[in-house]
C-alpha positions in Angstrom: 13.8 11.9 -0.3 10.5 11.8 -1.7 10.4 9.9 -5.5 8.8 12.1 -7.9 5.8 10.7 -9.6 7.4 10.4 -14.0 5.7 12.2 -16.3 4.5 8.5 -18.3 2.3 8.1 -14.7 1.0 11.1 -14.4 0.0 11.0 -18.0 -1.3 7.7 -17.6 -3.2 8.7 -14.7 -5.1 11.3 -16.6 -5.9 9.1 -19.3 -7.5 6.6 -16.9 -9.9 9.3 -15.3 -10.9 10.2 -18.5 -11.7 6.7 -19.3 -13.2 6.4 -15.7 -15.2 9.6 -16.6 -17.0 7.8 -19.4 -17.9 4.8 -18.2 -19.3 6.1 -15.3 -21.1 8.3 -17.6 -22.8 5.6 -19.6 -23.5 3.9 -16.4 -25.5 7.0 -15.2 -27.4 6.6 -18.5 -28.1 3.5 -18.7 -28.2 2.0 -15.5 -26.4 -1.3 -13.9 -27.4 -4.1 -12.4 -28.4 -4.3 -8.7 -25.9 -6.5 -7.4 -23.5 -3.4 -8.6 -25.4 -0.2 -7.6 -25.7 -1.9 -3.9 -22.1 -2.0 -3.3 -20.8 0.4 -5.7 -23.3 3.4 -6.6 -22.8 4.7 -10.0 -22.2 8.3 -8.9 -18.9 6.8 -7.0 -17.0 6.3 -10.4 -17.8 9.4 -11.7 -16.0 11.1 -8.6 -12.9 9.0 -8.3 -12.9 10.0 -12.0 -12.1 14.0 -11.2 -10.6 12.8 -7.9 -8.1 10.7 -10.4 -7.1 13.8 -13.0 -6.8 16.2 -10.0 -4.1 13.7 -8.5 -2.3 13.8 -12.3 -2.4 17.7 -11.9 -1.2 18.1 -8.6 2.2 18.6 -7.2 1.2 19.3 -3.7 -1.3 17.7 -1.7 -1.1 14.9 -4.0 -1.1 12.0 -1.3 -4.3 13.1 0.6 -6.0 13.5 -3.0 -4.8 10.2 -4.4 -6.1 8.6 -1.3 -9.4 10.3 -1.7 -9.6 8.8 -5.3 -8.9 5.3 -4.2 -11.5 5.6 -0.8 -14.2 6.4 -4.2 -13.0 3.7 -6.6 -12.8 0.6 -4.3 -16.2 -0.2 -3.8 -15.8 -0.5 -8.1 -13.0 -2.6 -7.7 -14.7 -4.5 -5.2 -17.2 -5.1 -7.5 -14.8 -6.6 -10.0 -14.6 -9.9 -7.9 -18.4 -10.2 -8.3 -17.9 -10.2 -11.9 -15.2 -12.6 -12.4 -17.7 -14.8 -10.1 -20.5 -14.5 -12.9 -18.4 -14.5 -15.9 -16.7 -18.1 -15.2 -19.7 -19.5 -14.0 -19.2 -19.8 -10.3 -22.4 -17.5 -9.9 -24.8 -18.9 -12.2 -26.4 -15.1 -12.9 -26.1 -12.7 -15.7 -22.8 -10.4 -16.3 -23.4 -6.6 -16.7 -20.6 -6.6 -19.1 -20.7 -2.3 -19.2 -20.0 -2.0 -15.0 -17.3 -4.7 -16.1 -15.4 -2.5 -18.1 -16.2 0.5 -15.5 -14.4 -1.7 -12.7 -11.4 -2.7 -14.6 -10.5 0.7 -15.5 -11.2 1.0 -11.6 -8.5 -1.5 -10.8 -6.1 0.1 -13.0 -6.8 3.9 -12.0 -6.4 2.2 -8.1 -3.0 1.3 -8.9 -2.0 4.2 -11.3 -3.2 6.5 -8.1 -0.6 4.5 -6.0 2.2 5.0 -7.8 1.5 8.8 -8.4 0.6 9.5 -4.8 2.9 6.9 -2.7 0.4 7.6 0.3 1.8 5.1 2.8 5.2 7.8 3.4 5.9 10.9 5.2 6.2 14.2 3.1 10.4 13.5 3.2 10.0 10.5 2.0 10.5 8.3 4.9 8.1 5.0 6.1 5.4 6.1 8.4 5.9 6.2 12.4 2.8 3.9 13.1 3.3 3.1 17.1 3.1 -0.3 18.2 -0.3 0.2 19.1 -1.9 -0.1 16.0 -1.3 -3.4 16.1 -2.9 -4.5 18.8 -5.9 -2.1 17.3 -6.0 -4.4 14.7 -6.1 -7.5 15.7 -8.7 -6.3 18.1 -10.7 -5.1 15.0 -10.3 -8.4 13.1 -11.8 -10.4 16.0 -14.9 -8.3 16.2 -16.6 -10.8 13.4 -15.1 -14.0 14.4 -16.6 -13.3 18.3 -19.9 -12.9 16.8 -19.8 -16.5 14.6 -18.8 -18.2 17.9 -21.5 -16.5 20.2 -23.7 -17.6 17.5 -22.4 -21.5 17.3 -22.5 -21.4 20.8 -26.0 -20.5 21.1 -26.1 -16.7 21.5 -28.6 -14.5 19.2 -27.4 -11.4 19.8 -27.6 -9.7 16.2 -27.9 -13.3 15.0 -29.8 -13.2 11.5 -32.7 -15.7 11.3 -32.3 -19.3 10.4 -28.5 -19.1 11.7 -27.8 -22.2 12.7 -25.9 -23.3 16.1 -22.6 -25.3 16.1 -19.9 -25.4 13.6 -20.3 -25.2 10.3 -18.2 -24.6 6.9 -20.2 -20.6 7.3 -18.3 -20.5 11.1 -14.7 -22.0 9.9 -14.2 -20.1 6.5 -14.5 -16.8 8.0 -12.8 -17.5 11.6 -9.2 -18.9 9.3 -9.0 -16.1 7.4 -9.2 -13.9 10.2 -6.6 -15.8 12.1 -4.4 -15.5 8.9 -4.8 -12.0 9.0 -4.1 -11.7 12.7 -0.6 -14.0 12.3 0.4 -11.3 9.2 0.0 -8.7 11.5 1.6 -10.3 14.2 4.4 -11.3 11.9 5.0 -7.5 10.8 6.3 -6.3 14.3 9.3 -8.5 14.2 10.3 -5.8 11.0 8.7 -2.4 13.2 12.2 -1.1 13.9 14.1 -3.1 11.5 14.5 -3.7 7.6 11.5 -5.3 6.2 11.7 -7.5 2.9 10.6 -5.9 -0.1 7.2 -7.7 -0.8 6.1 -6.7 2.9 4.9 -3.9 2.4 2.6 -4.1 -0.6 1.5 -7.6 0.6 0.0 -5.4 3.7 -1.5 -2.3 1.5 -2.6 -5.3 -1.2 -5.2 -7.0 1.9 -5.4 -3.6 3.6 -6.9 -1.5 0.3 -9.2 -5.1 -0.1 -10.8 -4.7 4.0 -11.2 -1.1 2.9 -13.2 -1.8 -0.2 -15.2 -4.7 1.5 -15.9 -2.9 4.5 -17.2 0.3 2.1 -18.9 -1.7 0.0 -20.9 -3.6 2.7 -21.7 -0.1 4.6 -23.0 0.9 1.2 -25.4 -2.4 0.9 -26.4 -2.4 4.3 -28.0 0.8 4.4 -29.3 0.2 0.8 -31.1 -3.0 1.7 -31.9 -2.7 5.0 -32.2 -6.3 6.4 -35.5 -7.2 9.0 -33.2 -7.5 12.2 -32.0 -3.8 11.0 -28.6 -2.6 9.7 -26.8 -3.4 13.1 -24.9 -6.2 12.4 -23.9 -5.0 8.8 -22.0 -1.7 10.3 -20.3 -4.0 13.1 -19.3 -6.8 10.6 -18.5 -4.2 7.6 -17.5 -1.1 9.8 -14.6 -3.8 12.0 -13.7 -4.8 8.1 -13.1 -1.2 7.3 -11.2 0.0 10.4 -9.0 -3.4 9.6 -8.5 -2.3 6.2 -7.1 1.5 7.8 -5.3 0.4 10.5 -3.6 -2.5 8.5 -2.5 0.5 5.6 -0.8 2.5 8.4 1.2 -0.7 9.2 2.0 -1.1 6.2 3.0 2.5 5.9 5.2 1.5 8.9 7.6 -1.4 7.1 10.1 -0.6 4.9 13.2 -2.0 3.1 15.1 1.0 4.6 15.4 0.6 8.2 13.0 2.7 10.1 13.7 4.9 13.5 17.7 4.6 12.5 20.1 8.4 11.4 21.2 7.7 8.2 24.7 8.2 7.9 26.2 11.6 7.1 27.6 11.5 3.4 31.1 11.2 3.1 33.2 13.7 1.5 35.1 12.0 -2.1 38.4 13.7 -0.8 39.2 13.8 2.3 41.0 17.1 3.6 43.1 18.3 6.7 44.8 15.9 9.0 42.6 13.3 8.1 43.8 13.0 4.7 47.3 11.8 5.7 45.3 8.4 6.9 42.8 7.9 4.7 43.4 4.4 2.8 42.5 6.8 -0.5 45.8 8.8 -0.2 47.8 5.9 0.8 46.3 4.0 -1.8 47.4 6.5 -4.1 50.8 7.6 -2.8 51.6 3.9 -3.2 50.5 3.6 -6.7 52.6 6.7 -7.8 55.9 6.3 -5.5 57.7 3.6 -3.9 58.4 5.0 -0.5 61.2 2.4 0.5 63.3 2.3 -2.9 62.6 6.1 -3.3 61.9 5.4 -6.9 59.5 6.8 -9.2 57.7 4.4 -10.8 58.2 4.0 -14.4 61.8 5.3 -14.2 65.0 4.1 -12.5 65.4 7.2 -11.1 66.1 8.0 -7.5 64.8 11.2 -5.5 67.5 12.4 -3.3 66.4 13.3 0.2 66.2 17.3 0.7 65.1 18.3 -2.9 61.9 18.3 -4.0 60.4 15.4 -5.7 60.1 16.6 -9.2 63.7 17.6 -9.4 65.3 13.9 -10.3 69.3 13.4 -11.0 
């Protein structure tokens, strides 16, 4: 069965879109930097915001909701990374210290939204029925990016931007292994598709999933903000494969579960058992022997013997 959502996270929840709500709302007033409003646009926070406290309030349609509140706050949380970058120094620029705040309290309403609306499960509770498909779906996604780097170190140009270089670089390698890291995860999930997975599976998957998803949004949103010259082609096949990743990875992770999947659960069993099974159950016989000792005839506690044909309680 379904696990309802405790009133301490729902209550939570609602605190965090209020706190959502007002940081977006000095963001809309004051503005934010432009290496924020490209990837995350400051009307996004302000949505995820009501998105957020309609979750809290909802009993039904909570998942599809809650998912429509994280699809508007990752591009914030997205932007978090960007500001760790600048605030230890790895990107030598200034800190907008106010869409700092607004994406932390992004991060936290992310996770607050999962817990309330447990989207990755069936309305009964169950893991999802994700065919095997998916899979392949994804790993087909994931190479979309990677085939482009080695057209380009092999000489292609096809979308190439200008100045890319040909041959193999430390730009071609980084990218490629952590595709092929994402590919083996996946490929290492269908050994659990109709079994039990381990407990960290599946929020290892949603955890990369829910980061494609906000990459991919986020680089839609600066692609078609600042259009580059060759056009915005290559950013919605780089950043749209990196979103349909990001969705096809969540309903695979929506597909492992510590329960095993595609298996009846047994029927429960009754405490006392009744009819002719009763005279076999090990229950009866446990307790039969606990109270009586069938070969002396004794009852225990008492030298006394039951004499066959009376009843039990009547003891010379």
């Amino acid at each position: 069965m379904r696990r309802t959502p405790t009133r301490g996270l729902r209550a939570a929840l609602g605190w965090l879109s209020a706190a959502m709500a007002a940081s977006g709302s000095v963001l809309l007033v004051r503005g934010q930097a432009d290496y924020v409003a490209l990837i995350a646009p400051v009307w996004l926070p302000i949505l995820g915001a009501i998105a957020a406290a309609v979750t809290a309030w909802l009993d039904r349609g909570r998942q599809v909701v809650g998912s429509l509140t994280m699809v508007l706050l990752l591009p914030s949380v997205v932007a978090l990374i960007f500001h760790l970058l600048r605030v230890i120094g790895a990107i030598p620029l200034p800190v907008d210290w106010w869409a700092t705040v607004s994406s932390t309290v992004a991060a936290a309403t992310v996770w607050c939204t999962w817990q309330v609306s447990r989207p990755l499960t069936r309305p009964d509770g169950s893991s999802l029925n994700t065919p095997r498909w998916v899979a392949v779906a994804a790993v087909a996604a994931a190479l979309a990016y990677p085939a482009l780097k080695t057209s380009w170190a092999l000489g292609a140009r096809w979308l190439a931007p200008r100045g890319t270089p040909s041959g193999i670089d430390a730009n071609y390698l980084f990218p490629v292994a952590l595709t092929l890291v994402g590919i083996t995860a996946i490929l290492i999930s269908l050994r659990w598709w109709n079994t039990a997975a381990p407990r960290w599976a599946r929020p290892a998957a949603a955890t990369g999933a829910l980061v494609l998803v906000g990459l991919g949004l986020s680089g839609l949103s600066a692609t078609f903000h600042m259009t580059p010259p060759e056009g915005p082609a290559l950013g919605v096949v780089v950043y749209g494969s990196w979103l349909l990743w990001g969705l096809l990875t969540l309903t695979i992770a929506g597909r492992l579960s510590p329960a095993r999947t595609g298996e009846p659960s047994e029927a429960p069993r009754s405490p006392m058992p009744s009819g002719t099974h009763a005279a076999s159950s090990p229950l009866v016989h446990g307790q039969v022997a606990k109270n009586f000792d069938l070969t002396e005839g004794c009852v225990h506690g008492s030298g006394a013997r039951v004499r066959p044909g009376r009843r039990r309680g009547a003891v010379k």
